[in-house]
Phi, psi and omega in degrees: 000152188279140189282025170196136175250151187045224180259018173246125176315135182282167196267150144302156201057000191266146174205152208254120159289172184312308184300332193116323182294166165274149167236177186204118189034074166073350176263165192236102189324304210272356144316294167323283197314328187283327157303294197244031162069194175222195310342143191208120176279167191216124183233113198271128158298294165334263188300005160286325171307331175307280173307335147279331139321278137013265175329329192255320171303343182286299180337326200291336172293002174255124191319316192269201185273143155188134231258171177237115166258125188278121158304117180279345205276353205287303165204158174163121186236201192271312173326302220285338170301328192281302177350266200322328205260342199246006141287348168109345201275154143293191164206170204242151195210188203205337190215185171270343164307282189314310185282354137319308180280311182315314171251022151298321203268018170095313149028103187253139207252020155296321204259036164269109180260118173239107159313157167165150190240341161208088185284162172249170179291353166288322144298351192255314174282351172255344156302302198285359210252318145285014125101057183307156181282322159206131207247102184302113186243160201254344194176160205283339175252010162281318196287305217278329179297292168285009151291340201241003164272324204271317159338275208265009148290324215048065184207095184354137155230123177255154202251122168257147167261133194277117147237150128310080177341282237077011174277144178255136153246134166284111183199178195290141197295014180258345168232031165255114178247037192228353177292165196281329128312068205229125165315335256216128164073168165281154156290172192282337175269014161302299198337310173292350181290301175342268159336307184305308196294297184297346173304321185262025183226093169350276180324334207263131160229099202282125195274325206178171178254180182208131180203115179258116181296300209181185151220135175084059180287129172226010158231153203305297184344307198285308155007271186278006180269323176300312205281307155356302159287307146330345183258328168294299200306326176306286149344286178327287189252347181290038126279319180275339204236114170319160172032351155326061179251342214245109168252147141223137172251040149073176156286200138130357175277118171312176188218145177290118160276305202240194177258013158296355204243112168281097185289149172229142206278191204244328163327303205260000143317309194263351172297304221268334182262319170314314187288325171296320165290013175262285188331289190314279177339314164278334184289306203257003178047079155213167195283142175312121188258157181302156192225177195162124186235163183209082189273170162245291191274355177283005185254320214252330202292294168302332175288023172225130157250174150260129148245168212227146185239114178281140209247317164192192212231179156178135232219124199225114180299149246342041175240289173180142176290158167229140167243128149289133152234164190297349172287209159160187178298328160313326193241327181222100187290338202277344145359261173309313178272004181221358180074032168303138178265131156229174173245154203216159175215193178245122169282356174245034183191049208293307203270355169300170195254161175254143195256301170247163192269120159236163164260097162309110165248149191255184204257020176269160199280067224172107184313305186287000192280076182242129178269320173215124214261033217143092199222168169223119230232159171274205193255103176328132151228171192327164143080329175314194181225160193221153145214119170276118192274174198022051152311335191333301186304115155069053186232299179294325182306310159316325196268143189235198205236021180303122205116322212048083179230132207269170194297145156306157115291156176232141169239151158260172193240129151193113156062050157080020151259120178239142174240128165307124189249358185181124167285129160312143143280163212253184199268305202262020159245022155295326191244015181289321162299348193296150183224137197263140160257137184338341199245345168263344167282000000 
């Protein structure tokens, strides 16, 4: 069978049924659509579960501990908490949000890593108060809120310090965090200030460093030139500073969308850090350090599609077909903001040949509002079903309410069951927070 049906490369578990339709870890898309309606995220459990495997098993080849932390930020619901924890992974989180749902969902919360660039203290006091496993701090008046929290808690905070490298990774400038002009982390000549601060503060205990390179990476290289520098500074100060064993160098490895995307695997990712980091390490004569990787989307983005209930076409000579679907810029935002590319098919129409190139369009009030500006379709008609693929990564995390237009549900998939895993919103929970004052009624 051919690995693409129309102009989307298949999914693991995906497969064209008896019917014609596409299916997916044992469902029958068109179906999925008929239950619980579209837009609809579809989430294969089986491959996330692959995939953390995956992840954990590359680990064991590295002599010392090393751990696999899930980027929460990728998608994460409360199912997706239970996932992530009874595979065995941390998780890694950003907010009071994120780290809510993580320990609604049971979460233990030692193996919790909490990020962040402007925690409030409230946030910060309910991380330490449940005893997150490291709360990573960014910049000096964050460090100063958890020297006087750990005070007046009276309670150990183990700390990773954040830096900016200075590695560019190629990739788009909106997800690179790791240049020295960056929100995101101290600079490296920070350090002594740093250091200075936390020595006179008991409580504060700096465990390790932290450098998130990028996102949606697909070669090695900015990877181990990050762990280099960390490995030098480790060198540098893990003589001076007690327990300083510990990097983590972020997530941040891509996935295949189009066929523009050089996949570099999740094998030869975590093969490609383990060596360098042996390498280095011997290279600078210091002991092999706790290691920590924090991937997102190479774990959830293929196990997630979309589907679109198509509403007509408009056909503009010698320019380009457009298919409207019910969907829009609203459940996937990353189109317009990052110029992404996806790939797409008619799911109710698996075994037709595709006749033509169209830009799948959405229904928000935006020019820019494109789900795939290039796909190749049989000839779309009303009521068909679209589907986009490898959606998993930042589509549900991402989605708002522009328009007002309400959020999808995700369902989940595993071996021809499916569940709700997040309820849709309805059209009369657009107004349910609005609120009228006494003088407009």
């Amino acid at each position: 069978m051919s690995t693409y049906v129309h102009g989307l490369k298949l999914q693991p578990d995906m497969t064209i049924g008896p019917d014609g339709n596409l299916w997916f870890a044992g469902c029958n898309l068109v179906d999925l659509a008929a239950e619980f309606g579209t837009p609809l995220y579809v989430i294969n459990e089986n491959t996330i579960r692959r995939n953390c495997s995956r992840y954990l098993q590359a680990a064991t080849r590295y002599p010392e501990n090393f751990s696999i932390a899930y980027a929460s930020k990728a998608f994460l619901c409360q199912a997706m908490g239970r996932i992530i924890a009874q595979a065995g992974l941390e998780l890694d989180v950003v907010s009071l949000g994120e780290l809510h749902t993580a320990l609604s969902s049971n979460f233990p919360a030692d193996r919790i890593i909490f990020h962040g660039v402007n925690r409030s203290r409230h946030e910060l006091r309910t991380a330490i108060s449940h005893g997150v496993g490291r709360i990573v701090v960014d910049n000096y008046f964050e460090l100063e809120k958890l020297a006087a929290m750990a005070t007046e808690m009276n309670v150990e905070v183990n700390l990773l310090i954040r830096l900016a490298s200075g590695v560019q990774a190629d990739t788009h400038e909106y997800v690179q965090t790791s240049v020295t002009d960056s929100k995101f982390g101290f600079n490296i000549t920070d350090l002594p200030q740093v250091f200075a601060i936390c020595s006179s503060e008991p409580l504060l205990r700096v465990r390790g460093f932290h450098s998130h390179t990028g996102s949606q990476i697909l070669s090695l290289q900015p990877f181990t030139e990050n762990l280099r520098v960390l490995l030098g500074l480790l060198a540098t100060w893990q003589g001076k500073v007690p327990e300083l064993d510990e990097l983590n160098i972020g997530g941040g490895l891509g996935t295949y969308y189009t066929a523009d995307d050089q996949e570099l695997s999740i094998e030869a990712y975590m093969a490609g850090i383990i060596a360098a980091a042996q390498d280095i390490a011997r290279e600078l004569g210091v002991a092999l350090p706790r290691l920590i990787v924090e991937p997102g989307r190479s774990i959830i983005n293929e196990a997630g599609l979309t589907l679109y209930r198509v509403g007509g076409t408009k056909t503009i000579a010698g320019t380009r077909k457009y298919v409207f679907v019910d969907g829009s810029m609203a459940d996937n935002i990353r189109p317009a903001l990052y110029g992404s590319n996806y790939e797409a098919a008619l799911a109710n129409r698996a075994l037709e040949a595709a006749t033509e190139t169209v830009a799948v369009a959405g229904r928000c009030c935006e020019s820019g509002d494109m789900l795939v500006w290039e796909s190749k379709l049989p000839a779309a008609a009303p009521d068909d079903l679209l589907v986009v693929g490898r959606t998993g990564a930042y589509n549900y995390s991402m989605a708002s309410n522009y328009n007002r237009l309400p959020r999808p549900a995700v369902v989940l998939v595993t071996d021809g069951q499916a569940e709700l895993i997040v309820r849709g919103e309805s059209w009369e929970d657009m107004t349910r927070l609005d609120v009228l004052p006494d003088h407009l009624r």
